[in-house]
N, C-alpha and C positions, 0 to 999 in steps of 0.2 A: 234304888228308886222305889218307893213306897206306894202302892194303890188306896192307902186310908191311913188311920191314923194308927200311934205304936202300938196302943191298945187293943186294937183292933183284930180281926181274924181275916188277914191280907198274906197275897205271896206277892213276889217280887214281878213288878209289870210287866218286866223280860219274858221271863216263863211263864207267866201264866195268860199272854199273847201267845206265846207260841202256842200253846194247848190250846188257846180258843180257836185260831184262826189254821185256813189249807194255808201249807208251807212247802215252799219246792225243796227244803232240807228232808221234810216229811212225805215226799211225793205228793206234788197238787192235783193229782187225780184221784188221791182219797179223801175223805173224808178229817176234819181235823179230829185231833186225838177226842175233843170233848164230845163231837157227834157220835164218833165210835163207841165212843165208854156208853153214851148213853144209851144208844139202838139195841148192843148188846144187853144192854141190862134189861132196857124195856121188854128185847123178844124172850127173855130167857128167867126173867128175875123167880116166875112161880115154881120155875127148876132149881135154882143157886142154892148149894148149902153152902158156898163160900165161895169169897173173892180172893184172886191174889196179883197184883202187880210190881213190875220188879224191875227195876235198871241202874244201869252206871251211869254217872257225872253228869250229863245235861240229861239222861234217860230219869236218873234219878233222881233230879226235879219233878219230871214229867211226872214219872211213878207216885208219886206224893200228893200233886194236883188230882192225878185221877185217882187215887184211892179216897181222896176228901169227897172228889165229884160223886164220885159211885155211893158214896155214903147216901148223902144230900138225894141222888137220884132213887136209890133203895129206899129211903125215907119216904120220898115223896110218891113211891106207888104201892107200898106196899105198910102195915103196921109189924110185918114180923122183920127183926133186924137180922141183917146176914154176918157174918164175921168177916172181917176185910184183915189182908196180911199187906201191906206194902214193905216189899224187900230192895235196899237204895245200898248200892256202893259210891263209895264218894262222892256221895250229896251235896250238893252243894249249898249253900244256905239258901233258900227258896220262898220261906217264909216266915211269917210274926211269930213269938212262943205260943201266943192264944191259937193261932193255927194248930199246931202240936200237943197243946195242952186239951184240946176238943176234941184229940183223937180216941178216949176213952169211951165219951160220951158215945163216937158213933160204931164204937165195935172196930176200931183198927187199933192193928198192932202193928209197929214200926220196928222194923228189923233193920238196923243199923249196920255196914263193914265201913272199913277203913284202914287204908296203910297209913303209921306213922310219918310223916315227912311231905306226905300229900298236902300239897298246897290247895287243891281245889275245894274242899270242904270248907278251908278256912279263910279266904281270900277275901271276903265282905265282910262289909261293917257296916254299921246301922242298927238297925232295929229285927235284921232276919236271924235265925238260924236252920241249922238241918236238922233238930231236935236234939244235940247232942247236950246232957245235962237235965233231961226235960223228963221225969220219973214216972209220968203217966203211961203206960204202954209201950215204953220205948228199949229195945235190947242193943246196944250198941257191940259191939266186937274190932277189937283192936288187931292187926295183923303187925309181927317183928317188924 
């Protein structure tokens, strides 16, 4: 299920609720992923010489959201750009190619794993992917 149109630079509504919103998955005594990404960045950004976020299968949705976030967030306080690593195992499709194909422009690099036969990477259809195929910044790695 789609947040905009195919063209467009959209993740999948699932996920990218859950990074907006407190989640008792995510402990609802914290803060949601996207307020943390931001505080963080806000109290620390005139220190950062690099970002990196990293996870497995519904992590590495998240991972993807918030390395787009942190971009978008570093942009908007700062004119020097930081380098962003998002490192995702078994991604799951999350969001549009233009999502992925915009990861140049903001200084992320997409470090891909994956086990052959993993259904979770592949399981949607639509208009999403995890970036796999997507040449702009993106390192994939196959595991036997």
């Amino acid at each position: 299920h789609a947040t905009g149109k195919p063209k467009e630079k959209v993740f999948h509504v699932g996920f990218s609720e859950l990074y907006r919103t407190q989640n008792e998955l995510l402990n609802a005594k914290r803060n949601s992923p996207k307020k943390a990404v931001y505080n963080a960045i806000e109290k620390h950004y005139t220190k950062l010489k690099s970002i990196t976020v990293c996870g497995h299968s519904l992590g590495a949705s998240l991972a993807v959201i918030a390395a787009h976030h942190a971009a978008l967030t570093v942009k908007s306080l700062s004119t020097n750009s930081i380098p962003i690593n998002c490192i995702t195992f078994a991604c799951p499709k999350v969001a549009s190619p233009e999502v992925f194909k915009s990861f140049s422009k903001l200084n992320i690099t997409h470090y891909h794993y994956l086990n052959r036969g993993d259904p979770v990477p592949v399981v949607m259809t639509g208009i999403f992917t995890n970036g796999l195929g997507i040449p702009n910044n993106h390192v994939t790695r196959l595991a036997p």
